[in-house]
C-alpha positions in Angstrom: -14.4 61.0 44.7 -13.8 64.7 44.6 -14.5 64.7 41.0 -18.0 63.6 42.1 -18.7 65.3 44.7 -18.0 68.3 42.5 -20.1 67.3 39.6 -23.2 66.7 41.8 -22.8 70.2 43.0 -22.2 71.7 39.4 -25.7 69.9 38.4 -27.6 70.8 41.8 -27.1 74.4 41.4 -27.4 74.3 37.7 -30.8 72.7 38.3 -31.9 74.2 41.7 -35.5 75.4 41.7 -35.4 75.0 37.7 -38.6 73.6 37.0 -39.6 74.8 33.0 -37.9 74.6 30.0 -35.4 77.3 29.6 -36.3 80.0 27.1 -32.9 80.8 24.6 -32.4 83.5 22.5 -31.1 83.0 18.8 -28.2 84.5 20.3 -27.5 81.5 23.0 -28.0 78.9 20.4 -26.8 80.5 17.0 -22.7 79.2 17.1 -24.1 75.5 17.7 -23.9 73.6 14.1 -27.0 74.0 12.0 -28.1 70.4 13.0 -27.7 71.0 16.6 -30.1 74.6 16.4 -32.8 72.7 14.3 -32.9 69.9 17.1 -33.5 72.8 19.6 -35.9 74.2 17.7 -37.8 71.3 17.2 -37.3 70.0 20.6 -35.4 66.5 19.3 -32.4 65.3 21.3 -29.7 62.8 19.7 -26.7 61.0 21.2 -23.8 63.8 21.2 -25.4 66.6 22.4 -24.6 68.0 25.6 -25.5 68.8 28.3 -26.6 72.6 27.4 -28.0 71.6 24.2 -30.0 69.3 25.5 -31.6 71.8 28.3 -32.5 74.2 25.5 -34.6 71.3 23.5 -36.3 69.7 26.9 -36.0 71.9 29.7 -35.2 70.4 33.0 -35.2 67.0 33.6 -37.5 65.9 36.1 -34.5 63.2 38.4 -31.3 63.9 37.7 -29.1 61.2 39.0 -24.9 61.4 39.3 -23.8 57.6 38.2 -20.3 55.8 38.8 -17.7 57.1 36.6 -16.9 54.7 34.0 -13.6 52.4 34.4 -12.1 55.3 32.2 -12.5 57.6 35.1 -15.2 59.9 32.8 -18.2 61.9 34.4 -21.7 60.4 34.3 -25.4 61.9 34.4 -28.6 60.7 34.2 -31.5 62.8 33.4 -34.4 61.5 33.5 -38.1 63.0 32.3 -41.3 61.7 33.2 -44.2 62.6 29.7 -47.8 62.9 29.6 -48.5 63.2 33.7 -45.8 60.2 33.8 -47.6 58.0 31.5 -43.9 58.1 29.7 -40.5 58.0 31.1 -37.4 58.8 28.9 -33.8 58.6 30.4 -31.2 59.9 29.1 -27.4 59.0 29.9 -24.3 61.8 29.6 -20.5 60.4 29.9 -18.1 63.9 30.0 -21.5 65.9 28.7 -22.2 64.6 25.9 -25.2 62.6 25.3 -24.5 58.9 25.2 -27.7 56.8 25.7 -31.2 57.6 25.5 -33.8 54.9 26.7 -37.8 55.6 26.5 -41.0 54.2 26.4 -42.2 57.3 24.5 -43.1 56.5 20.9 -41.5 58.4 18.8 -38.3 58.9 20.6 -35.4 58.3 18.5 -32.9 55.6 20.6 
C-alpha cells in the first residue's frame, strides 16, 4: 500500500502541469544504447523501454493511471495518449518501469 501511495506521488509530480513533449539534449539521451536514441529520435516506443525513454519519444501522456501491483508485488503504470484530437487512443502499460504492453488503435503502432 505504501509502495503505491508513493508511486502515484512520484508520477503526479513528475507529470504535474507537464503538458508537451519534453525537449532533451544529445546530452540527456546519449548513454542510452544506440537503438534506444534512434527510437527517441524518431519518436517509436517498444516494449522495454522505460519510463524516461519513453517521455523523451512521446512527451506526456495525456491519463496516467497507477494499476494493482502484479501478484509478484512489482509497480504498474498506465499511460495512456489520446492522437489526432482523440480520433486515436494508444495505451501503454509499465511493470517496475519498463514498458511492457502497448495496445492502440493507431495504425502504424508497433504492438
Amino acid at each position: 500500500m505504501k509502495r503505491s501511495l508513493l508511486l502515484s506521488f512520484m508520477v503526479f509530480v513528475l507529470f504535474a502541469g507537464c503538458t508537451k513533449a519534453i525537449k532533451y539534449t544529445y546530452e540527456e539521451i546519449k548513454d542510452y544504447p544506440p537503438q534506444i536514441q534512434k527510437n527517441i529520435k524518431k519518436a517509436a516506443v517498444f516494449t522495454g523501454m522505460t519510463l524516461q525513454q519513453v517521455r523523451y519519444a512521446w512527451g506526456a501522456p495525456t491519463i496516467v493511471k497507477v494499476l494493482k501491483p502484479t501478484p509478484e508485488g512489482k509497480d504498474r503504470v498506465q499511460w495512456e495518449y489520446d492522437r489526432w484530437g482523440g480520433v486515436f487512443k494508444t495505451i501503454l502499460r509499465f511493470t517496475d518501469g519498463k514498458l511492457t504492453e502497448i495496445v492502440s488503435t493507431e495504425p502504424g503502432i508497433t504492438k
